[in-house]
N, C-alpha and C positions, 0 to 999 in steps of 0.2 A: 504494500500500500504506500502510495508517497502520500509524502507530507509535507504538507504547507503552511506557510507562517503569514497569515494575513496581518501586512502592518495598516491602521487607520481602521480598523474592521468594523468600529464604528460611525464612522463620520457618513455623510451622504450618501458617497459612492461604495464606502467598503460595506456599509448594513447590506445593501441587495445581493453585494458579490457574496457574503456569508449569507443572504438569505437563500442563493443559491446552490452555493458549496455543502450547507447541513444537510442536504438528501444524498450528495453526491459520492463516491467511490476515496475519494482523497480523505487523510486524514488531517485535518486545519486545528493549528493553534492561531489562536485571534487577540493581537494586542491595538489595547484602545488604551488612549492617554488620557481621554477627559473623564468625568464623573458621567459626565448624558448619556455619553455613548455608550460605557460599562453598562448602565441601567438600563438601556435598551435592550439592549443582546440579550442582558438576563431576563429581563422582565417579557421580550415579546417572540426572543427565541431559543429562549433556555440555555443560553452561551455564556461561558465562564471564561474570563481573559485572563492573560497570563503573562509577563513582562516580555519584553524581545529579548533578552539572556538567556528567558529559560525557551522561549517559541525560536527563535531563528537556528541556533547549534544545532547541527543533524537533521536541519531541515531541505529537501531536496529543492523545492521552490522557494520563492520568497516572494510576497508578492503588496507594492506600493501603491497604496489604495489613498494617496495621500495629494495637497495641493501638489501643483506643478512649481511651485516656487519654494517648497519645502524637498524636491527629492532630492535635490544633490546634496544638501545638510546629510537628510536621512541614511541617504545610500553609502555614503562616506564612514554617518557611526557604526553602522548596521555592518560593513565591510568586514574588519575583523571578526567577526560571530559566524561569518559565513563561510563554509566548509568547501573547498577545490574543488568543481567539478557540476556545484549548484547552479542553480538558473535565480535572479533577477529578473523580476518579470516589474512593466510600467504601464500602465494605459493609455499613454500618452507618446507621442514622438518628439513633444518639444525638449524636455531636458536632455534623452536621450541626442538627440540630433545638434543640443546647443553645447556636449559633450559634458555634460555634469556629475556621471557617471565616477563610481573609481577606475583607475588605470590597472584593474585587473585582468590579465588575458585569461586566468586559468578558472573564470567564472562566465555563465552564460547569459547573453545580456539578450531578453524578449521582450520585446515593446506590442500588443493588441489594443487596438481602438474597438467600440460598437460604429456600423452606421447608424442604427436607431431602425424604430420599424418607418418604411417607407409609406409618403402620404396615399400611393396607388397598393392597396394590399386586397388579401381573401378572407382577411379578419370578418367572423359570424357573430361572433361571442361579444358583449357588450364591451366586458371589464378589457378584453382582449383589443378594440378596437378603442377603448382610452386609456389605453397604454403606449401614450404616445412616445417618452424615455425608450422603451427597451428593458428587456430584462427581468420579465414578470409574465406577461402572459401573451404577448406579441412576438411572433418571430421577428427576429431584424438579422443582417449579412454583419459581417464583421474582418475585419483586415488584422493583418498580424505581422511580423517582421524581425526576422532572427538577424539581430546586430552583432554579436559576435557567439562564436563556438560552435561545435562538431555538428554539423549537416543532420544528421539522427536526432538531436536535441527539437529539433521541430515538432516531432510527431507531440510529444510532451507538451509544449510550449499552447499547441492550437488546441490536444485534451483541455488542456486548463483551460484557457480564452471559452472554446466551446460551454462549459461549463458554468462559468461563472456569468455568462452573457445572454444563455440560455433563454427561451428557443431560439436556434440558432441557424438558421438556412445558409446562405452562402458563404464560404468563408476564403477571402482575399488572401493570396500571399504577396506581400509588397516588399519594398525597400524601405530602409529607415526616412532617406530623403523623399521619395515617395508618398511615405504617410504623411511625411511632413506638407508635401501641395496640398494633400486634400486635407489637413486641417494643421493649422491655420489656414491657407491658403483657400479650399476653394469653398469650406463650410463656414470659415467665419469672415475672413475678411471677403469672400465674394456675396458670401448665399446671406449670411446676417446679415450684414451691412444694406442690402439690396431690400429685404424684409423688411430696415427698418428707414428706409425709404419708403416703402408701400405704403407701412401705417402713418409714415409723417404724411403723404399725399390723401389717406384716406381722412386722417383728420381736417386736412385743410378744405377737402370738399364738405366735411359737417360744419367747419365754421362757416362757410360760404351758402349753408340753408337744406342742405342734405341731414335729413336726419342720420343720428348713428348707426340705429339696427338696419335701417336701408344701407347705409354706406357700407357696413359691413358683410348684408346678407349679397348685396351686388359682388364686391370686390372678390370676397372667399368664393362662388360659386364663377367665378372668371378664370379665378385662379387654379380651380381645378379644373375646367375643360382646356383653359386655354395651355393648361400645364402639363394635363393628359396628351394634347397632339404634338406640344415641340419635345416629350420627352419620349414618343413613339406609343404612346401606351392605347393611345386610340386613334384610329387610320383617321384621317382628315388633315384638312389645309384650312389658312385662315383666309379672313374675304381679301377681296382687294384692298377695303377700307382698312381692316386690319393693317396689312402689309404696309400700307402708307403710311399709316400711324405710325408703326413702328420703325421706320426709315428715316420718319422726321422728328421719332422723340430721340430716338440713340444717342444722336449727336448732342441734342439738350440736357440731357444726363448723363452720357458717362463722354469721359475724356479720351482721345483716340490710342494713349499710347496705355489705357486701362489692365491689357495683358501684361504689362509688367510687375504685378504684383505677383507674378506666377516667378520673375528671376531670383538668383538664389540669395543674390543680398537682400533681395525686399523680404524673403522666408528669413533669412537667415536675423534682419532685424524685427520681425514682427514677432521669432521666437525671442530674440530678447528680449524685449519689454514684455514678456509676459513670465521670464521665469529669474 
């Protein structure tokens, strides 16, 4: 059985990844630093924590369920505890990719993201279909990424990911650099950022005499067909009117040299200011 040392096991992200790991095959020790989170685990899933001295030694996994601006502090104390041959596991590709990491070769360094459940899905089930995060009762795809160590170390790497991310339908093998366009890159600084465009535009038509629930019920059901035919997901084309629209807003909204945020100093500074 391997075993795994979930650090942050209680904070936001690590409560679901232990809420997933307690049915699972692995054996998890779960260290949580705060008082909230200890009481959760005990109180909503019968989880008793244990310091990272006694959870990480002789642990096969080790897995950083923690901010992005805390793992290179973490991974650093956490470093000596951890036995030759272990896996480092992050959910993240920014610290890893901004090298935050220790300078140990004889450890294995796996970095898995979620996509999340996608807006186009076959979800029936209610709870299933607002489960918009992931990782509860929604399938979502998931990407993964062996930064360094032995080629075999994969299969392991993605068991975990699978796991912990669970339901899990497609699962990405990428590059670290790789993970890195599509987040930051093309989920926050392109897909967010554009979002919240949308809502500043939706707002500005309610100041202008659009009531809100009209503004809103118009926008979200545009958003889904017109999102459904440019992401293939349903055969059609837009009108002409469309098309025009669209040819004479681009240039009023974005800026023509706007693919540069895909270059690797603009990745490479957008993972710094965040970690």
């Amino acid at each position: 059985m391997t075993t795994i040392a979930l650090i942050g096991a209680g904070g936001k992200m690590g409560f679901r990844l232990s809420r997933n790991l307690k049915p699972s095959e692995f054996e998890v020790r779960h260290v949580e630093v705060s008082e909230a989170g200890r009481s959760r685990l005990e109180e909503e899933l019968g989880i008793d924590c244990v310091d990272a001295e006694q959870a990480v030694p002789g642990a096969e996994v080790v897995i950083l369920a923690v901010p992005d601006t805390l793992i290179g502090k973490i991974s650093h104390q956490l470093s000596p505890l951890m036995e030759s041959g272990s896996m480092l596991v992050t959910l993240d590709a920014a610290a890893p990719f901004a090298g935050h990491l220790p300078e140990r070769e004889d450890l294995v360094y796996f970095v898995s993201h979620p996509c999340h459940p996608s807006i186009f899905n076959d979800e029936t089930e209610l709870e299933a279909k607002r489960d918009y995060f992931g990782g509860y009762k929604a399938t979502q795809h998931i990407v993964s990424a062996l930064m360094q160590g032995p080629e075999e170390s994969y299969a392991l790497g993605e068991a975990v990911a699978r796991t912990i991310y669970a339901p899990v339908g497609r699962s990405h093998r990428v590059s670290v650099e790789q993970m890195a366009l599509l987040e930051p890159g093309l989920s926050e600084t392109v897909c967010a950022t554009l979002l919240a465009v949308m809502r500043e535009a939706m707002d500005e038509v309610v100041r202008r005499g659009v009531s809100e629930e009209c503004a809103r019920d118009f926008l979200l059901g545009h958003m889904n067909i017109l999102g459904a035919v440019t992401f293939d997901v349903q055969p059609g084309a837009f009108s002409d009117a469309c098309n025009k629209a669209i040819e004479n807003g681009k240039p009023m909204l974005m800026r023509d040299d706007w693919k540069r945020v895909f270059e690797p100093d603009e990745i490479a500074e957008s993972i710094r200011r965040i970690t």
